[in-house]
MARMAR-990448 format. One line per field, with one value per residue: residue number from 1; x, y, z of N, C-alpha, C in turn. Coordinates in nm, 3 decimals. Layout:
N
k <- c(NUM, ...)
nxx <- c(X, ...)
nyy <- c(Y, ...)
nzz <- c(Z, ...)
caxx <- c(X, ...)
cayy <- c(Y, ...)
cazz <- c(Z, ...)
cxx <- c(X, ...)
cyy <- c(Y, ...)
czz <- c(Z, ...)
end
This chain:
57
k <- c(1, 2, 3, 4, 5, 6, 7, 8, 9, 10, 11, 12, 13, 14, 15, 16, 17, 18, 19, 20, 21, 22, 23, 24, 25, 26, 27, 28, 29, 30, 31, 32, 33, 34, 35, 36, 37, 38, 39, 40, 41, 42, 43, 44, 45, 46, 47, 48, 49, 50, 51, 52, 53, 54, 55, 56, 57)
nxx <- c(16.527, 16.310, 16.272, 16.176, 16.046, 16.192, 16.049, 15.825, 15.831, 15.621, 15.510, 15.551, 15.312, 15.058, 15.087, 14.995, 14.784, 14.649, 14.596, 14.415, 14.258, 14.159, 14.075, 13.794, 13.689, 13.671, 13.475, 13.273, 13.196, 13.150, 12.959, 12.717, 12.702, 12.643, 12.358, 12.254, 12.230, 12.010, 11.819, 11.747, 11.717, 11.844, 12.030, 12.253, 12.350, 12.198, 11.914, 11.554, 11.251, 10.985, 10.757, 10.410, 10.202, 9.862, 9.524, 9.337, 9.007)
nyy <- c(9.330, 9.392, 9.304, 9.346, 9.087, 8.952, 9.058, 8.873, 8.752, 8.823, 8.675, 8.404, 8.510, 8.521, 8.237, 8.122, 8.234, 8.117, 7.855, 7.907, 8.004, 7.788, 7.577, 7.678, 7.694, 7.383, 7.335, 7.444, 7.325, 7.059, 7.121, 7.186, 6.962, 6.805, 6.903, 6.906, 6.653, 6.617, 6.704, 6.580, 6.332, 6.156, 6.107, 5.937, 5.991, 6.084, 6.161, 6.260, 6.364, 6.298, 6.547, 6.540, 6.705, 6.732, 6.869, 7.014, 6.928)
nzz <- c(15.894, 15.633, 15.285, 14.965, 14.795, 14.468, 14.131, 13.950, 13.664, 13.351, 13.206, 13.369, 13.525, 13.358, 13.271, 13.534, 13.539, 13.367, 13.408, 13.647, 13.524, 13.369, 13.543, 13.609, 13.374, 13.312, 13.547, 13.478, 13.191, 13.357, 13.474, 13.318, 13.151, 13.350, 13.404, 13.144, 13.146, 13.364, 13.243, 13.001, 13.095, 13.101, 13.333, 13.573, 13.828, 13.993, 14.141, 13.976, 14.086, 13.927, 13.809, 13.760, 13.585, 13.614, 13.648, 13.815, 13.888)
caxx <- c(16.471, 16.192, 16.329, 16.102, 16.087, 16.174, 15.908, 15.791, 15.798, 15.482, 15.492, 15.476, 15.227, 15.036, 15.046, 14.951, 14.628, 14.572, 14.597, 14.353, 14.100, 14.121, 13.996, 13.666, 13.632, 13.649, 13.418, 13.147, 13.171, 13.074, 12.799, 12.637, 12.728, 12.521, 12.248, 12.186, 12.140, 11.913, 11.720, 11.661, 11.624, 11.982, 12.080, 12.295, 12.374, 12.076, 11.731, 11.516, 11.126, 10.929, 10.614, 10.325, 10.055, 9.741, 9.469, 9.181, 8.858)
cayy <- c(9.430, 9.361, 9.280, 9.306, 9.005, 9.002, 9.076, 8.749, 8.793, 8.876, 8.508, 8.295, 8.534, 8.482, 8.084, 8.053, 8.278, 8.064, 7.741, 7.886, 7.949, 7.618, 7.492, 7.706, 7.583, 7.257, 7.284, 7.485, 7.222, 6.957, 7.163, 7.190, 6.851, 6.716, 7.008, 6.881, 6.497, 6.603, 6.764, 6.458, 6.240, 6.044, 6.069, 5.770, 5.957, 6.185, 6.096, 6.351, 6.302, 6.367, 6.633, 6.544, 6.847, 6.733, 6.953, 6.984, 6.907)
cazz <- c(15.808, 15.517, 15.206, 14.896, 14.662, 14.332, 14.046, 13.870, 13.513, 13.332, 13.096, 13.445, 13.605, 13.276, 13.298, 13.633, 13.544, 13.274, 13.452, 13.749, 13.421, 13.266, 13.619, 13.580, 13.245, 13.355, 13.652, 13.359, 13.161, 13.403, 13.539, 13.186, 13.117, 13.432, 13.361, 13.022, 13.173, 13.453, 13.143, 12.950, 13.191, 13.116, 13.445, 13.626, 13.946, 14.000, 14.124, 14.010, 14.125, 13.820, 13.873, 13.702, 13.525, 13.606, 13.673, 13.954, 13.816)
cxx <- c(16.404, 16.275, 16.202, 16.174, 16.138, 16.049, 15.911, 15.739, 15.594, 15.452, 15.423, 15.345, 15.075, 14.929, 14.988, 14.774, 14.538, 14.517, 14.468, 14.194, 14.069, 14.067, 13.847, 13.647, 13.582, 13.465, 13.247, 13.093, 13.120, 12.954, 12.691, 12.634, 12.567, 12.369, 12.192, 12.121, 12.074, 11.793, 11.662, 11.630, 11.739, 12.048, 12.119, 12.294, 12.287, 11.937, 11.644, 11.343, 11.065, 10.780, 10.497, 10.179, 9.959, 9.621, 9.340, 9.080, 8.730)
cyy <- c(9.363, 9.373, 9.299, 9.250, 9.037, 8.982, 8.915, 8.812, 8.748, 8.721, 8.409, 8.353, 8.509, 8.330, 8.045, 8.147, 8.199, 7.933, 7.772, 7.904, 7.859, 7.582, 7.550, 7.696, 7.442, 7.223, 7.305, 7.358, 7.103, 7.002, 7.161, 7.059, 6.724, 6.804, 6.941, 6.735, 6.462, 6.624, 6.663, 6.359, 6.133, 6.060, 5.937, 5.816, 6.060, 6.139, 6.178, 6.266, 6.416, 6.413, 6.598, 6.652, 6.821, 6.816, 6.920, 6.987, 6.909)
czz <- c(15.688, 15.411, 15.096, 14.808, 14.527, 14.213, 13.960, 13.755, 13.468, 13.254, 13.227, 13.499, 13.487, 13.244, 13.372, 13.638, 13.469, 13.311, 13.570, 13.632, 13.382, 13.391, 13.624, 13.477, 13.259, 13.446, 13.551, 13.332, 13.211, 13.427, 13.409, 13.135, 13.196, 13.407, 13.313, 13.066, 13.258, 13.314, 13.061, 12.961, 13.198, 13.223, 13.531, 13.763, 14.054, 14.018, 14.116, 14.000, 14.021, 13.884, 13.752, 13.715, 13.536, 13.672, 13.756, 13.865, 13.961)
end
Protein backbone atom coordinates (compact mmCIF):
# COMPACT_ATOMS: atom_id res chain seq x y z
CA UNK A 1 0.00 0.00 0.00
CA UNK A 2 1.28 3.77 -0.96
CA UNK A 3 2.53 5.57 1.75
CA UNK A 4 2.88 9.39 1.38
CA UNK A 5 6.23 10.96 2.29
CA UNK A 6 6.78 13.31 4.71
CA UNK A 7 6.63 17.20 3.90
CA UNK A 8 10.19 18.75 3.63
CA UNK A 9 10.34 21.81 5.51
CA UNK A 10 9.95 25.07 3.74
CA UNK A 11 13.96 26.42 4.85
CA UNK A 12 15.49 23.20 2.85
CA UNK A 13 12.98 23.49 0.00
CA UNK A 14 14.11 27.17 0.00
CA UNK A 15 18.00 26.28 -0.22
CA UNK A 16 17.79 23.88 -2.74
CA UNK A 17 15.86 26.63 -4.96
CA UNK A 18 18.43 28.85 -4.18
CA UNK A 19 21.31 26.69 -5.02
CA UNK A 20 19.50 25.65 -8.56
CA UNK A 21 19.52 29.81 -9.05
CA UNK A 22 23.03 30.47 -8.24
CA UNK A 23 23.74 27.92 -11.17
CA UNK A 24 21.84 30.27 -13.71
CA UNK A 25 23.61 33.07 -12.36
CA UNK A 26 26.64 31.52 -12.93
CA UNK A 27 25.99 30.22 -16.41
CA UNK A 28 24.60 34.41 -17.17
CA UNK A 29 27.50 35.54 -16.08
CA UNK A 30 29.76 33.54 -18.26
CA UNK A 31 27.62 34.12 -21.23
CA UNK A 32 28.00 37.97 -20.82
CA UNK A 33 31.42 37.54 -19.85
CA UNK A 34 32.32 35.70 -23.29
CA UNK A 35 29.67 38.16 -25.14
CA UNK A 36 31.51 41.14 -24.03
CA UNK A 37 35.06 39.47 -25.37
CA UNK A 38 33.65 38.42 -28.68
CA UNK A 39 32.66 42.28 -28.71
CA UNK A 40 36.01 43.72 -28.39
CA UNK A 41 37.79 41.51 -30.02
CA UNK A 42 39.69 40.02 -26.66
CA UNK A 43 38.86 36.77 -27.46
CA UNK A 44 41.42 33.66 -26.66
CA UNK A 45 39.01 30.86 -27.52
CA UNK A 46 36.81 32.28 -30.25
CA UNK A 47 37.62 32.84 -33.89
CA UNK A 48 35.39 35.31 -35.05
CA UNK A 49 35.84 36.22 -39.01
CA UNK A 50 35.79 39.91 -39.13
CA UNK A 51 33.22 41.49 -41.99
CA UNK A 52 34.49 44.26 -43.65
CA UNK A 53 31.91 47.62 -44.93
CA UNK A 54 33.03 48.33 -48.11
CA UNK A 55 30.87 49.51 -50.68
CA UNK A 56 30.22 48.63 -54.57
CA UNK A 57 31.35 51.31 -56.70
Amino acid sequence: MAVPKKRSSMSKKRIRKNIWKKGGYWAALKAFSLAKSLSTGNSKSFFVRQISNQTLD
